[in-house]
DSSP file (Angstrom, degrees, kcal/mol; ACC not computed):
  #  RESIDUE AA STRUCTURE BP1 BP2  ACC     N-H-->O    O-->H-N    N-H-->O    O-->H-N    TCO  KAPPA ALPHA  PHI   PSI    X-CA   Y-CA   Z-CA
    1    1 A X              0   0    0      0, 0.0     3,-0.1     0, 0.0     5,-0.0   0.000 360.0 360.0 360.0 139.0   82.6  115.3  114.1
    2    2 A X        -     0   0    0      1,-0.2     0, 0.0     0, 0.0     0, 0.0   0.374 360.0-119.0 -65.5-162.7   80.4  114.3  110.8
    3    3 A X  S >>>S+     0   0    0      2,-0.1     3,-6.9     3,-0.1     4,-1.4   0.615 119.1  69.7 -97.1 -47.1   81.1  110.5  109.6
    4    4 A X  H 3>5S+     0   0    0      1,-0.3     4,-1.6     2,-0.2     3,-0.4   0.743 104.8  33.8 -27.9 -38.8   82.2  112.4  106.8
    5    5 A X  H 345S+     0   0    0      1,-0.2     4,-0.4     2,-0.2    -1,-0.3   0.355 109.7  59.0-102.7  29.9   84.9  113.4  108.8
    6    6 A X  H <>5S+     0   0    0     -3,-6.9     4,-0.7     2,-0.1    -1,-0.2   0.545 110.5  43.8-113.6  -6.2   85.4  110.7  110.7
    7    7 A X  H  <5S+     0   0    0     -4,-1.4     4,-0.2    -3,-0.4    -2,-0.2   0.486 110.4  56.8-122.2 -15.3   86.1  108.4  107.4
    8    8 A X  T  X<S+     0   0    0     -4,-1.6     4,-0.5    -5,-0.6    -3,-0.1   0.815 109.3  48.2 -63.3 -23.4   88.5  111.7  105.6
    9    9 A X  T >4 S+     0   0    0     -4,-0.4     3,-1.5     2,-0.2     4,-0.4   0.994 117.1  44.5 -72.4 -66.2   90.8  111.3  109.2
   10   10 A X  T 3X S+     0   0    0     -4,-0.7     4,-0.9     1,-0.4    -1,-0.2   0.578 112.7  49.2 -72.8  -4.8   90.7  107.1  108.3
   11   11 A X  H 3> S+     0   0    0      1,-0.2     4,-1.4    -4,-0.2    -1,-0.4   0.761 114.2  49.7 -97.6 -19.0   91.5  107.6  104.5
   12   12 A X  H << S+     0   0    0     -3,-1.5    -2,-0.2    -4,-0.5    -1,-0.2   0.517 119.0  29.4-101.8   5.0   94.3  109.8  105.7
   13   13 A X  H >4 S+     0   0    0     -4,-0.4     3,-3.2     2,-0.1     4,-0.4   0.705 117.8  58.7-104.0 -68.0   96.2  107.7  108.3
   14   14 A X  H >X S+     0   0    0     -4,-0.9     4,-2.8     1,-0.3     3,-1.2   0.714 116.2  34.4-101.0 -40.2   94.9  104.8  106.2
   15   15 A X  H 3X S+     0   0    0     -4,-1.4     4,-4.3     1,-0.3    -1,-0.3   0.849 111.5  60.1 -75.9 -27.3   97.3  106.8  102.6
   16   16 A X  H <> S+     0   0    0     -3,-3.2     4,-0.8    -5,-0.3    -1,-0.3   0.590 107.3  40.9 -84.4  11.9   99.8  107.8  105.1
   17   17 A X  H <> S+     0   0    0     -3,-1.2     4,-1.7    -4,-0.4    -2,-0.3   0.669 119.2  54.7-120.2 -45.3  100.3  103.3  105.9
   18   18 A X  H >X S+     0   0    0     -4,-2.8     4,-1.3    -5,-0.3     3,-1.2   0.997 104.4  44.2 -49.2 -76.5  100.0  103.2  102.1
   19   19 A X  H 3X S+     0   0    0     -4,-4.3     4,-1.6     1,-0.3     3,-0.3   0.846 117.2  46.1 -56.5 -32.7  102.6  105.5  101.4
   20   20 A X  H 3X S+     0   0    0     -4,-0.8     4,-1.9     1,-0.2    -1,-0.3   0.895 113.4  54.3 -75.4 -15.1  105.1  103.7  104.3
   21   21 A X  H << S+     0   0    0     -4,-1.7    -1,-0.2    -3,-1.2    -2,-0.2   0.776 102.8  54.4 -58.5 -45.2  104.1  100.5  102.8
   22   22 A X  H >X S+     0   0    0     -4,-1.3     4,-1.3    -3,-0.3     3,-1.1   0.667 103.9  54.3 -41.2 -42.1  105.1  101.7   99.7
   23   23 A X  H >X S+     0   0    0     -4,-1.6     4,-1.7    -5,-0.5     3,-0.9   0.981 105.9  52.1 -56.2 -66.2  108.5  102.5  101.0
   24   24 A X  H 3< S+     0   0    0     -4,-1.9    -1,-0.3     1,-0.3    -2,-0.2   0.171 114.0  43.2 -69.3  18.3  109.0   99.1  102.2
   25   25 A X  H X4 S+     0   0    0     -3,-1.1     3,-0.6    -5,-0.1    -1,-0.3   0.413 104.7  57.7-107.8 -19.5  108.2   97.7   98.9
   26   26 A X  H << S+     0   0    0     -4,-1.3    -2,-0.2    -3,-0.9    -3,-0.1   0.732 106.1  51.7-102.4 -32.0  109.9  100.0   97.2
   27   27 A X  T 3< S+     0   0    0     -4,-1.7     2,-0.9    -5,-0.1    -1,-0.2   0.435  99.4  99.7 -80.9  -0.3  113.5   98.5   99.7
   28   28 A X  S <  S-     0   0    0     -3,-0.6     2,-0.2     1,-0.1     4,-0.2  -0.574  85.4-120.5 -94.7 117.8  112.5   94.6   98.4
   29   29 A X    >>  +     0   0    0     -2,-0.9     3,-1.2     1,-0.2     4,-0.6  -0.060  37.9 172.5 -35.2  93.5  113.8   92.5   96.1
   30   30 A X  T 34  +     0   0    0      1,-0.3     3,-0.2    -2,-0.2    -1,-0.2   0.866  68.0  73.1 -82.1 -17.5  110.5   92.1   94.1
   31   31 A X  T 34 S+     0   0    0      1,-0.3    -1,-0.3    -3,-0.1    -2,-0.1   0.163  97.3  45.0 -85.5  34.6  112.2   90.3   91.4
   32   32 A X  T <4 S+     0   0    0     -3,-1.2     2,-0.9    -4,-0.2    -1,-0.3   0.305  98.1  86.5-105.2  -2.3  112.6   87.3   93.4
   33   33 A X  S  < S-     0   0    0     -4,-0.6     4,-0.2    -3,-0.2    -1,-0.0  -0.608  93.1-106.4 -96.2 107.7  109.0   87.6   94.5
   34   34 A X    >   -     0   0    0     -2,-0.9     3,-0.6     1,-0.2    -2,-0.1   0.385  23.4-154.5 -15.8 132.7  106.2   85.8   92.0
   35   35 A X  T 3  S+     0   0    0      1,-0.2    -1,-0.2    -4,-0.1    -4,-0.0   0.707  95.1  65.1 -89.0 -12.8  104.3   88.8   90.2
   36   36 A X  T 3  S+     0   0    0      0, 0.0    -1,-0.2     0, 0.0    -2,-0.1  -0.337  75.5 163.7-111.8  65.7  101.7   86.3   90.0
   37   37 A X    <   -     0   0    0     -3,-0.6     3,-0.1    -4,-0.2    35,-0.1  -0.139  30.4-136.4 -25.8 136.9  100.9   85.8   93.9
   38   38 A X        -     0   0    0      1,-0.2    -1,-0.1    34,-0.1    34,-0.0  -0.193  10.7-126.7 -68.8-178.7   97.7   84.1   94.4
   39   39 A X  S >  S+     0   0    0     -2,-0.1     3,-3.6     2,-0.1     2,-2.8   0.676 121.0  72.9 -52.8 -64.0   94.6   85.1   97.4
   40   40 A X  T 3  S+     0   0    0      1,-0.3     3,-0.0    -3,-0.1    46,-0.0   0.212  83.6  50.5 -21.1 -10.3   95.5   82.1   97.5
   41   41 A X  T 3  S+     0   0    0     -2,-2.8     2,-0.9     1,-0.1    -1,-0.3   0.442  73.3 113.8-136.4 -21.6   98.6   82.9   99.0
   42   42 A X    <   -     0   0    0     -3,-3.6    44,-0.2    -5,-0.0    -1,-0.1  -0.609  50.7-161.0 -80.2  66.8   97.5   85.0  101.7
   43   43 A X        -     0   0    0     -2,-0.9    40,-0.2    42,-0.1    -2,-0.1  -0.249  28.9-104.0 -61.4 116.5   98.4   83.0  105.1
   44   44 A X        -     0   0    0     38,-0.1    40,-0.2     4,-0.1     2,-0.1  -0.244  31.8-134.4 -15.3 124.0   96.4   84.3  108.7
   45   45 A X        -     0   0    0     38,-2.3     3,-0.3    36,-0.1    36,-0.2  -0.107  25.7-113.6 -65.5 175.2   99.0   86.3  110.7
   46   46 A X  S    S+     0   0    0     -2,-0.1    36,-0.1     1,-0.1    35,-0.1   0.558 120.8  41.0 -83.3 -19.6   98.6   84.7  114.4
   47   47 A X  S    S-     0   0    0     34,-1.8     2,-0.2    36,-0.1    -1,-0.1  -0.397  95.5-174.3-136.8  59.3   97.3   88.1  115.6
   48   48 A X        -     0   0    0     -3,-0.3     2,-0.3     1,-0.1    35,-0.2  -0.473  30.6-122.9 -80.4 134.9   94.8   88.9  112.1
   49   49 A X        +     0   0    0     33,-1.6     2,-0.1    -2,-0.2    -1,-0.1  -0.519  50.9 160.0 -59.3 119.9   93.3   92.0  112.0
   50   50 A X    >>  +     0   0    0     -2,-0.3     4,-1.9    34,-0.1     3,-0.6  -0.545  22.5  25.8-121.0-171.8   89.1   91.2  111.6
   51   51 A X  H 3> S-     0   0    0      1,-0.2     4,-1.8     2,-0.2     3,-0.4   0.152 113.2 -16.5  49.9-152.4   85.8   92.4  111.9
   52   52 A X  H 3> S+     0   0    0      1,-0.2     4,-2.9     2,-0.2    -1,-0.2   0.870 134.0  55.6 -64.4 -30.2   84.5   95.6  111.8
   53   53 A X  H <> S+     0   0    0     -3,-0.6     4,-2.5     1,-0.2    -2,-0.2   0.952 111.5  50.4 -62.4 -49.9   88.4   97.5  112.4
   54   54 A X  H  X S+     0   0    0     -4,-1.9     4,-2.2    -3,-0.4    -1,-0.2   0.960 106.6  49.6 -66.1 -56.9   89.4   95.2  109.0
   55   55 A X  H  X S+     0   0    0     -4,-1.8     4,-2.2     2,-0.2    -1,-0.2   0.912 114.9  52.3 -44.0 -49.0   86.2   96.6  106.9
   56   56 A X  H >X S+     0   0    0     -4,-2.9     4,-2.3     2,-0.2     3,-0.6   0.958 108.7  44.5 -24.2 -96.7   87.7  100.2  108.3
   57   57 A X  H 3X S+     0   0    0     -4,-2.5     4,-3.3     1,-0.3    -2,-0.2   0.692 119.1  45.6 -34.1 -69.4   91.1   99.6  107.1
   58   58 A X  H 3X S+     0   0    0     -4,-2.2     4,-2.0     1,-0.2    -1,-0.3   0.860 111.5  46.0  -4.9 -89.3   89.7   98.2  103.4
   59   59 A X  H <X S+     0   0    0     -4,-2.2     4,-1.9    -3,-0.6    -2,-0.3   0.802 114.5  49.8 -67.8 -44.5   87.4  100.5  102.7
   60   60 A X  H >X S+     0   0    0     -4,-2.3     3,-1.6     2,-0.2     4,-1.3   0.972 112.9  47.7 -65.7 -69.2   90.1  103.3  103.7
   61   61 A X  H 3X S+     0   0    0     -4,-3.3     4,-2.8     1,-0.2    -2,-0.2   0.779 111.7  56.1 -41.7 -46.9   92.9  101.6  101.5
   62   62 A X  H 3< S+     0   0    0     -4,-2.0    -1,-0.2     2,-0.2    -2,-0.2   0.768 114.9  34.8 -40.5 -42.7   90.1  101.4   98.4
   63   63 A X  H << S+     0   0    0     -4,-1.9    -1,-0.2    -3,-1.6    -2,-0.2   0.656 116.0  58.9 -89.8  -2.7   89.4  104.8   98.4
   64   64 A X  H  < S+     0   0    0     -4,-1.3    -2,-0.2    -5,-0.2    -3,-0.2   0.892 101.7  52.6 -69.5 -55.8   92.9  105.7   99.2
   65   65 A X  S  < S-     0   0    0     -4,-2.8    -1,-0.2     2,-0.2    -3,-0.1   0.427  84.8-144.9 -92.1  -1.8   94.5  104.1   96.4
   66   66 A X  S    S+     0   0    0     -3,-0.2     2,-0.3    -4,-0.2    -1,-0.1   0.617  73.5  71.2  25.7  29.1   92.6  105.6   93.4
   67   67 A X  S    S-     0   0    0     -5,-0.2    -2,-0.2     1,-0.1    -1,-0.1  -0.944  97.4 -83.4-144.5 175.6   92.7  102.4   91.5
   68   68 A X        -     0   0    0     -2,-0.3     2,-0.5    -3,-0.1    -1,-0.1  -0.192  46.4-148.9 -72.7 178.7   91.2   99.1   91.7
   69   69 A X        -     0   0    0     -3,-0.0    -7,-0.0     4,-0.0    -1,-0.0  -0.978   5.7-131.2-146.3 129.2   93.1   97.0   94.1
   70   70 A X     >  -     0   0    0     -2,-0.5     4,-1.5     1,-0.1     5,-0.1  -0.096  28.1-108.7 -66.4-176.2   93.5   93.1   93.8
   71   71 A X  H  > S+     0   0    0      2,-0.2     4,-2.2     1,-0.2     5,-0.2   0.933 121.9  49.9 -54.5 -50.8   92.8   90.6   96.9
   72   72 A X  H  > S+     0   0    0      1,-0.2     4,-0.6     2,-0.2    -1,-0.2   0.604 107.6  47.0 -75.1 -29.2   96.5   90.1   96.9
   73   73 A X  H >4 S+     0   0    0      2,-0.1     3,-0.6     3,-0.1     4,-0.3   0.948 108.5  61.6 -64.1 -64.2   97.5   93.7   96.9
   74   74 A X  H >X S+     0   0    0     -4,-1.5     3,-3.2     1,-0.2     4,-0.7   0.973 110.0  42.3 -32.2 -65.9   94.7   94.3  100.0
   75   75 A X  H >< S+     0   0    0     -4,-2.2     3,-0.9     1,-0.3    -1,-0.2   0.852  99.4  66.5 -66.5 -21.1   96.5   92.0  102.2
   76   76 A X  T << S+     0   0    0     -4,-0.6    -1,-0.3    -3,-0.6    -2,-0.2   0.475  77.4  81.4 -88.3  21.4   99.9   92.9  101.5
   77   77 A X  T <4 S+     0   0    0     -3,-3.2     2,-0.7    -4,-0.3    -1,-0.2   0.392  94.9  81.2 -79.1 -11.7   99.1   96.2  103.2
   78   78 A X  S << S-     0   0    0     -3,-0.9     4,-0.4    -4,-0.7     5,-0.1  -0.758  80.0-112.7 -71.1  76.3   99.8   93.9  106.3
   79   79 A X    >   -     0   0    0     -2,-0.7     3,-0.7     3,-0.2   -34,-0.1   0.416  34.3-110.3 -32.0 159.6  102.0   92.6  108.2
   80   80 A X  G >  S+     0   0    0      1,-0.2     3,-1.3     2,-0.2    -1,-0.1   0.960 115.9  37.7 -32.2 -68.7  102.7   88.9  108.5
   81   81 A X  G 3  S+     0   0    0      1,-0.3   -34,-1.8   -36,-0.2    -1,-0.2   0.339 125.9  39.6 -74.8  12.3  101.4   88.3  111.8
   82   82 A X  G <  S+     0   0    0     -3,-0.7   -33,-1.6    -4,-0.4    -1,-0.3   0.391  80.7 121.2-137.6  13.2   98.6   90.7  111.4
   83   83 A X    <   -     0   0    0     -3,-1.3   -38,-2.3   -35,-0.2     2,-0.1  -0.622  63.1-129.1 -92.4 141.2   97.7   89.9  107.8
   84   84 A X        -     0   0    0     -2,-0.2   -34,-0.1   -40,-0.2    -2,-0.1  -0.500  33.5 -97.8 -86.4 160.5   93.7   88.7  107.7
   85   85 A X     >  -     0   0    0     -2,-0.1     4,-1.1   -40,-0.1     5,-0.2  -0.072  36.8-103.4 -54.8 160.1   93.1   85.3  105.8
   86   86 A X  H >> S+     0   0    0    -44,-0.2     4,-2.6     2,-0.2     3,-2.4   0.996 121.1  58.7 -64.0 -59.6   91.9   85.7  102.0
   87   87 A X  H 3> S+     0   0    0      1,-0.3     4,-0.6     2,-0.2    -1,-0.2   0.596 105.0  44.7   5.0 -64.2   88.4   84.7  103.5
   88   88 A X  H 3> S+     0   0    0      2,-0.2     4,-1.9     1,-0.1    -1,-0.3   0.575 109.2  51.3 -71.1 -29.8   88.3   87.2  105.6
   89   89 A X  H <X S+     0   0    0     -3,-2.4     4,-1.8    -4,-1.1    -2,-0.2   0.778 113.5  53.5 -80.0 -29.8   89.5   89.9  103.0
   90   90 A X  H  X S+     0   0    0     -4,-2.6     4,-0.8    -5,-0.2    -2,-0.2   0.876 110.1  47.8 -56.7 -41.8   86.6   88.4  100.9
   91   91 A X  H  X S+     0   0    0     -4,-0.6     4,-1.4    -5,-0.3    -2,-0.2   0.936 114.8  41.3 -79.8 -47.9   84.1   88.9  103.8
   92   92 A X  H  X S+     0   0    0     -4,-1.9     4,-1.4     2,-0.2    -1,-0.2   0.772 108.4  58.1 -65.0 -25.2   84.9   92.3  104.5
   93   93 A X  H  X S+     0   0    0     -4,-1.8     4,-0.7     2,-0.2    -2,-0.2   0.755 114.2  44.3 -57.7 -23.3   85.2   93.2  100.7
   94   94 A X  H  X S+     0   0    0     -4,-0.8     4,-2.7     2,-0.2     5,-0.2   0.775 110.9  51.7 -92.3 -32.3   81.1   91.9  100.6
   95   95 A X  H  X S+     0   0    0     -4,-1.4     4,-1.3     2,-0.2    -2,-0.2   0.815 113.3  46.0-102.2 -15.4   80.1   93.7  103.7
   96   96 A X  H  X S+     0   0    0     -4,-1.4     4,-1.2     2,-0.1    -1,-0.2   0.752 109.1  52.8 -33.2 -50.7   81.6   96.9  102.3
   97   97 A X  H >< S+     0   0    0     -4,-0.7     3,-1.4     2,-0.2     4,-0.5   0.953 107.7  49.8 -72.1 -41.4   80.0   96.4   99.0
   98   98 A X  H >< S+     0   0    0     -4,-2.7     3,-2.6     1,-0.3    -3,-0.2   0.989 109.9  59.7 -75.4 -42.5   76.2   95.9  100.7
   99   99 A X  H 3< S+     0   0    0     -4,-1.3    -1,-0.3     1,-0.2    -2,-0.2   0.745 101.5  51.8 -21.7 -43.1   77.2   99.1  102.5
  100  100 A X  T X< S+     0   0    0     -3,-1.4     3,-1.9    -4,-1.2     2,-0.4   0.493  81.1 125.3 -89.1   3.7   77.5  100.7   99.5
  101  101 A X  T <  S+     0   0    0     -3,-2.6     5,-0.1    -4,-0.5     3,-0.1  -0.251  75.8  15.7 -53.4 113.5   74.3   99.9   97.9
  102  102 A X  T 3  S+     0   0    0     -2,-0.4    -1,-0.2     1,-0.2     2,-0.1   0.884 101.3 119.2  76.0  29.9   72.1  102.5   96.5
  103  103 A X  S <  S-     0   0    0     -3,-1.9    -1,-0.2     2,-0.4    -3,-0.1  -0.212  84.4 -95.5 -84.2-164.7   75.1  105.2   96.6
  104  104 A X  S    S+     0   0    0     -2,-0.1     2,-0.3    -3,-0.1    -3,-0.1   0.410 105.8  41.0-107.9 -20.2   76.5  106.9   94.1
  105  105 A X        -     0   0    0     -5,-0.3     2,-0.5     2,-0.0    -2,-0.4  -0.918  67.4-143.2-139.6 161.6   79.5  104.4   93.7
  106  106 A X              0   0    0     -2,-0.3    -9,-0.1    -5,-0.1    -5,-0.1  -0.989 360.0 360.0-144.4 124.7   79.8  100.5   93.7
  107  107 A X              0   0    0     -2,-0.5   -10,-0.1   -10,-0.2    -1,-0.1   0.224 360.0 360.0 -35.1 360.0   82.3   98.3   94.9
């Protein structure tokens, strides 16, 4: 299997966690939840998703979404307990972007 296809499988489990995510936003009261959330805001789960799996996950949801995506949007693709620190969504957003240096597209 190419990488190529080994990063179309992760953008497509990665659209099909979009789209249930979307479901479950779609059952919350949003108007009692701030539209202007912070990074800031964006607490370590006890069991946060890191490291290279988290850059995965990112990158998948970025090309997934066909718009830009805030910090605060990234992390609420997460559970609670599993949601990475803003830090950490910062760190993988950077080691994505030097990945993408001297392609055809830029973070």
């Amino acid at each position: 299997m190419s990488e190529i296809d080994v990063i179309a499988t992760e953008v497509a489990d990665i659209d099909s966690y979009v789209e249930s995510m979307d479901d479950a936003v779609s059952n919350t009261d949003i108007e009692n939840d701030s539209p202007k959330r912070k990074a800031a805001d964006l607490i370590a789960g006890e069991n946060a998703i890191g490291g290279e799996l988290l850059e995965q996950i990112v990158e998948g949801a970025l090309l997934a979404a066909g718009k830009p995506l805030m910090l605060v949007d990234i992390g609420a693709l997460f559970e609670d307990q599993e949601r990475p620190s803003s830090d950490a969504l910062r760190a993988a957003l950077a080691a994505i972007g030097e990945r993408c240096a001297g392609r055809g597209f830029e973070l």
